[in-house]
C-alpha positions, 0 to 999 in steps of 0.5 A: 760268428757274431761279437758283441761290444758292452753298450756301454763302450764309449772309450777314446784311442788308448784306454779301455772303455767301460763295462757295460756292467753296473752295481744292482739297482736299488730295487734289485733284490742284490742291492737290498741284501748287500751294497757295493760302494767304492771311493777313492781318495788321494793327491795328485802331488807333482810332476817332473823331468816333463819333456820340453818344446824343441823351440826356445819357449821349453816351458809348458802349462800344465794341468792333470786329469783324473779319469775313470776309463775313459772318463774324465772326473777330476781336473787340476788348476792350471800350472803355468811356464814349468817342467816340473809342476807342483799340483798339491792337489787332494781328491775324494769322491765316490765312485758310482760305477765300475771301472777297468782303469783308474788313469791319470793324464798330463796335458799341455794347454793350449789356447788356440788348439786342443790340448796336447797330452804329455803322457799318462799312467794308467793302473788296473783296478785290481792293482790299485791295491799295491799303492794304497796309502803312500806316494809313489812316483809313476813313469808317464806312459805315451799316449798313442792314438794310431798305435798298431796291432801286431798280431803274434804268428808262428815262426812257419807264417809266409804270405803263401801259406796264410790259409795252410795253417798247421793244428798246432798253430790254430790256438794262435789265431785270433779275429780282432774286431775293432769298434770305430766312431764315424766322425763324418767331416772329422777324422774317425775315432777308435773306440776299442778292439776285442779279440777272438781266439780262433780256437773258440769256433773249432767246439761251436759252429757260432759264438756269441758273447759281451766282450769288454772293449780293450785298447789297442796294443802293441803285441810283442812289438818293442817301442822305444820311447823317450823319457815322458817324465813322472808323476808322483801320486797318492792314492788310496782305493777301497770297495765296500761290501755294506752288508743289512744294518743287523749284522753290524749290530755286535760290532758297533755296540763293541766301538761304542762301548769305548769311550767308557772303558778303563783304561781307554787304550784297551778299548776296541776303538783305541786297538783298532789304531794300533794295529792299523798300518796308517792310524789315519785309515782307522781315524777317519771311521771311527771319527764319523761313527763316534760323531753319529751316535755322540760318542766322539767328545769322551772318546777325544777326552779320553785319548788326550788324556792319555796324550797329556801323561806323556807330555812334559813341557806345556809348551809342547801340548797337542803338537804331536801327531797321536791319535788323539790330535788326528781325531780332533783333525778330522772331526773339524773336517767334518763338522766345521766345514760351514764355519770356515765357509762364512769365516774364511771364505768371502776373505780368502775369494778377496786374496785369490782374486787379488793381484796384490804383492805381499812378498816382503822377503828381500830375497824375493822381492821381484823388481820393482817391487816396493817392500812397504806396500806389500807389508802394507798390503799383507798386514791388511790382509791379516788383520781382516783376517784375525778379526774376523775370527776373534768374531766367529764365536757364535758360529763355532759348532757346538762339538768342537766347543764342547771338546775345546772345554775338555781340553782345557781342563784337562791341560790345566789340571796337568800344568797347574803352576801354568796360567798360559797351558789353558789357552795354548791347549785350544790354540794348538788346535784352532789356530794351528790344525785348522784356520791356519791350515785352511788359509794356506790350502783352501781346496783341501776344505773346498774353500777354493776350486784349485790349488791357488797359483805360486805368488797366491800360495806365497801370500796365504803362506805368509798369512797363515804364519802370523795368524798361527803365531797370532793364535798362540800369542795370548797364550806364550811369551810377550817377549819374542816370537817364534819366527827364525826369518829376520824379515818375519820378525820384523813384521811381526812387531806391528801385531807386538800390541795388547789388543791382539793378546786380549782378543785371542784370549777372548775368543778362546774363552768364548770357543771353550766354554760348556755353553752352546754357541751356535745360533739355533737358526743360521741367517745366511744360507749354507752354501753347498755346492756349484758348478756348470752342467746342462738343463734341458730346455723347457721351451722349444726352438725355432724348428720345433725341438727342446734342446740342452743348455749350459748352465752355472748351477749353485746349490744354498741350503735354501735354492737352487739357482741357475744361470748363463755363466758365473760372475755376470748380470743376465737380464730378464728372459735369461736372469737367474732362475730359482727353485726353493728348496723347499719346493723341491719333491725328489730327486732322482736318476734319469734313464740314458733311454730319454734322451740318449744322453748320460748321466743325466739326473731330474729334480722333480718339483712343485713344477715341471721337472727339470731334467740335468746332464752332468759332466762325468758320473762322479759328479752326477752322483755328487749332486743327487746326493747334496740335493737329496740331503738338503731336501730330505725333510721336505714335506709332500716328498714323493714316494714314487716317481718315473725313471724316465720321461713324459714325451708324445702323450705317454710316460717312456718308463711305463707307458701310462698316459696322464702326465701326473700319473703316481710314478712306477718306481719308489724313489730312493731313501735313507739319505741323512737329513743333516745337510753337513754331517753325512754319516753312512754309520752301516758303511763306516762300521763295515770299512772297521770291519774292514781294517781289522781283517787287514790287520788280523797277524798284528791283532794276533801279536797284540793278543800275545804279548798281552798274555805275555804281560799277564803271566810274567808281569812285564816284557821278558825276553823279546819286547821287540814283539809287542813293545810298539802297542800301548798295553795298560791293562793287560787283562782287560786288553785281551778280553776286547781282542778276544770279543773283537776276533769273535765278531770279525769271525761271525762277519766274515760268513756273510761277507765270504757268502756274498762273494760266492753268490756274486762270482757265481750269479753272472755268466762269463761272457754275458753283459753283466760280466763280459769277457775280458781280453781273449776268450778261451 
């Protein structure tokens, strides 16, 4: 008999490795047709009820792993001295391979020893689907590297009649095959198992098949364990079937049309929210396909508009959680990423680094602490802060100016007796949803690496309080603020000045006017990402061999620049080495084959290549990306290039020998050029596509109970049945479901032909689709 393990099974102990399958590459002809993209997003929020040390010290430094199988592509900051950490941690990326197993672990750090894992929990992909969009607390499963396999046998089964095995029991007989990493001076690693039923070999005299490595288990053997503790997660799984652009044509001209329709709530965009289960499913792509094609500013308008008939007290404007304040949310997510870069950021390093107090609650004072310094302290950090704000005018994009102008109207033509609902309108927005929220989570919009630890988050809290109350001061009562704590009340009258009142109004007068306000050219370069990965050396060693080094990479809209470590003067030989942007000439993927290494990524460029090993796949598919993206408009950019490498007088890919041989395959394209907007509007479209299949029955409802309204003008004898959808004009409503249905209708054939080709086109058993525990 002969077994084979997916080449690319590298799992540790207990989880499954990956399988050897991959999504189609860019030239297969699968890929043309059809683009399968997954991502996932979510928090890891907290843990509880951890075990602790048996000896006096029971507290514990905790941090949690994101990984895929068996690799690791998220890690949290740090927790220290707890049992029950509060991470608080969002995450999104894409996910650029498959998987079996999304598992999410919890370690102790340790400084001197490796670092213990506490437990885990580990969910199937196919399961992910039952957790999506809400919080739910896991039981942390044990972490067995040694675990033993009890082979299940029939109750007949003595040492003495091992090999006298009756017919019926054959079909419970299997071969297990274990897969192990010689670890020479260490211990051996498992790296998985398969299984063989014995039943397989009574039809063939062989049996040759890929197997996905699974992990060891304990069979029907029961084991007790103690209480791990729980971790409570968010996670929000999707896979993508992006179809051609053209079958995407009908729908898309459908959202489009919805800024103009009357009313606005029977737009196809408007009834997508309202169906949807969680209206943020629907926001996110209706947001970025809305921006792409500059719909969003009258659609906002209009759904405001619709907010602002409901609001009675201008006091209250824009503080409800409607579709209209979640799209503006989102769009200033999404455009204003750069703007709280250069505002916020260089303040918000100074703070997190920072060990200064800025507790002034009496309550929490820790000893020794003198309460007029950490005013002192914190009014330092909130006045640096505001000003540079009430000075960031110029830099505010152009959309979230053009919306801010919207508003202000539209709130003044609602209020008119109000002179204050004109700038309370933008504020709420401005200050409220967005400076005050990224100065009290600055990881939430990559500001910051991590969540910041306990006494940091406590001092930007406090900040972010004043800068919000700051924020609507010009816009509100003189007389008193709206703080209930006595100490923040207090503190509060340093800011009780004339100057703060004119300067928020100024700004907000700046930031709401119809004229643009970003410059045409930026002076400082955007900084878009950075982190440590290995180069492979372009000199040799001593003994003759090119090697791998562990560089600080940090990507700007103008170089890419890498360096020994972060933070640290480097002298000549080993300074800073830079690569224009501009220079740059493609950038691609590199085949594991050149130097037996994974993923690993080249950045081909008016020099020699050079050639990067990210540490895990995420975020080796992150940095081809931002690097595509930012030097999409280079010119001289090449249109083919070798997926592999030049060694020993030939390329590995082609075998050609000149070196700068035209390459043997077309690189990749259709990158967006805006390095800060990136908008796949085919995989936004498809994602709508998406929720409206999900969300069919309550479409159906809407469709009912808008011919409901029609025949007896108004709700009769069960308003329960459509009393939640907002129904304006019940006829023009349904004819959008009705052209809704219709398209959904016509995309569900390609979608349903496309899953029938992909079950059918790999053989169970081959490397592209390898068996999956026991084979029958």
């Amino acid at each position: 008999m002969a077994a084979a393990a997916p080449a690319a099974a590298a799992a540790s102990s207990e989880a499954p490795a990956a399988s050897a399958t991959a999504e189609p590459e860019a030239g297969d002809q699968d890929s043309r047709e059809v683009r399968v993209l997954q991502s996932l997003r979510g928090k890891i929020c907290e843990a509880k009820n951890l075990l602790p040390y048996l000896g006096p010290h029971k507290m514990r430094d905790c941090f949690c792993t994101i990984n895929l199988d068996q690799e690791e592509v998220y890690r949290t900051q740090v927790v220290e001295k707890s049992l029950s950490p509060f991470f608080s941690e969002e995450f999104y990326f894409e996910i650029p391979r498959t998987f079996q197993y999304l598992s999410f672990y919890v370690y102790d750090k340790n400084v001197l020893q490796r670092d213990l894992r506490i437990g885990k929990v580990a969910i199937k992909k196919e399961d992910l689907c039952n957790h999506s969009g809400k919080e739910t607390w896991f039981s942390l499963q044990p972490v067995d590297s040694n675990s033993e396999v009890q082979v299940t046998r029939s109750s007949s089964y003595t040492r003495k009649s091992q090999f006298q095995v009756e017919e019926e029991d054959i079909e419970k007989l299997e071969i297990r095959i274990d897969l192990w990493n010689n670890g020479n001076l260490v211990q051996d690693v498992f790296l998985g198992e398969i299984k063989v039923p014995v039943n397989v070999l009574r039809t063939d005299s062989s049996h040759q098949a890929w197997y996905l490595l699974q992990p060891r288990d304990n069979g029907n053997k029961s084991s007790k364990t103690d209480d791990l503790g729980s971790l409570r997660l968010n996670i929000c799984y999707t896979e993508d079937y992006v179809l051609p652009s053209e079958y995407y044509g009908p729908l898309k001209t459908l959202l489009l049309k919805s800024p103009d329709v009357q009313p606005i709530s029977a737009s196809a965009a408007y009834i997508l929210s309202e169906i949807c289960r969680d209206k943020n499913d629907a926001v996110l792509p209706l947001v970025r396909l809305l921006l792409h094609h500059d719909k969003l500013v009258p659609f906002a308008t209009a759904v405001a508009e619709l907010d602002l008939k409901d609001t009675q007290d201008a006091n209250t404007i824009f503080r409800g959680n409607s579709l209209a304040t979640r799209c503006l949310d989102e769009m200033m997510k999404i455009v204003g990423g750069h703007y709280l870069k250069v505002t916020l950021k260089p303040i918000l390093d100074e703070i997190c680094d920072s060990s200064k107090s800025c507790e002034i609650d009496p309550i929490k004072l820790k000893e020794g602490d003198n309460v007029e310094n950490n005013k002192e302290n914190l009014r330092y950090y909130v006045d640096k802060l505001f000003n540079t704000i009430v000075k960031s005018s110029m830099s505010c994009p152009t959309v979230m100016c053009d919306i801010f102008y919207s508003l202000r109207q539209m709130a003044t033509q609602r209020f008119p007796n109000d002179p204050h609902v004109q700038y309370s309108a933008v504020s709420s927005f401005v200050f409220l949803r967005f400076f005050a929220v990224a100065v009290v989570s600055p990881h939430t919009f990559h500001l910051r690496p991590h969540h910041p630890d306990a006494q940091t988050i406590r001092t930007l809290t406090l900040i972010s309080k004043t800068i919000q109350t700051l924020g609507s001061w010009g816009s509100l009562s003189k007389s008193k603020s709206s703080f209930k704590e006595t100490f923040m009340c207090e503190f509060f009258k340093m800011f009780q000045e004339e100057g703060y009142i004119i300067a928020v109004k100024k700004f907000l007068d700046e930031i709401s006017s119809t004229e643009t306000k970003e410059s045409s050219g930026t002076s400082e370069p955007v900084h878009l990402k950075e982190g440590e990965m290995y180069k492979r050396a372009q000199g040799r060693t001593r003994i003759g061999k090119k090697n791998f080094k562990k560089r600080w990479f940090c990507l700007t809209s103008r170089e890419l620049t890498y360096h020994k470590q972060p933070g640290k003067f480097i002298e000549r030989k080993d300074a800073i080495y830079t690569i224009p942007v501009k220079n740059i000439l493609a950038v691609e993927k590199l085949e594991e084959s050149s130097f037996n290494k994974k993923n690993m990524f080249q950045v081909i460029h008016t020099e020699k290549p050079l050639y990067v090993q990210a540490n895990n796949c995420v975020e080796a598919n992150e940095w081809i990306d931002v690097l595509c993206r930012v030097s999409r408009c280079n010119q001289n950019r090449l249109s083919f290039y070798h997926p592999s490498v030049y060694l020993n007088g030939s390329w590995l890919c082609c075998q050609e020998t000149g070196e700068n041989t035209l390459g043997c395959k077309p690189c990749t394209a259709g990158v967006p050029a805006d390095i800060q907007i990136d908008i796949d509007e085919d995989r936004e479209t498809e994602r709508i596509y998406s929720l409206f299949t999900l969300s069919l029955l309550k479409l159906q409802k809407m469709e009912e109970a808008c011919g409901t309204i029609a025949v007896y003008q108004g709700p009769q004898k069960e308003p329960d049945d459509y009393s939640n959808f907002v129904i304006e004009d019940s006829v023009t409503t349904f004819k959008t479901i009705q052209q809704i249905k219709s398209i959904i209708e016509k995309l569900d054939e390609p979608h349903e032909k496309y899953r029938k080709k992909r079950s059918s086109s790999a053989k169970y058993g081959s490397k592209e689709n390898p068996i999956v525990g026991k084979a029958s």
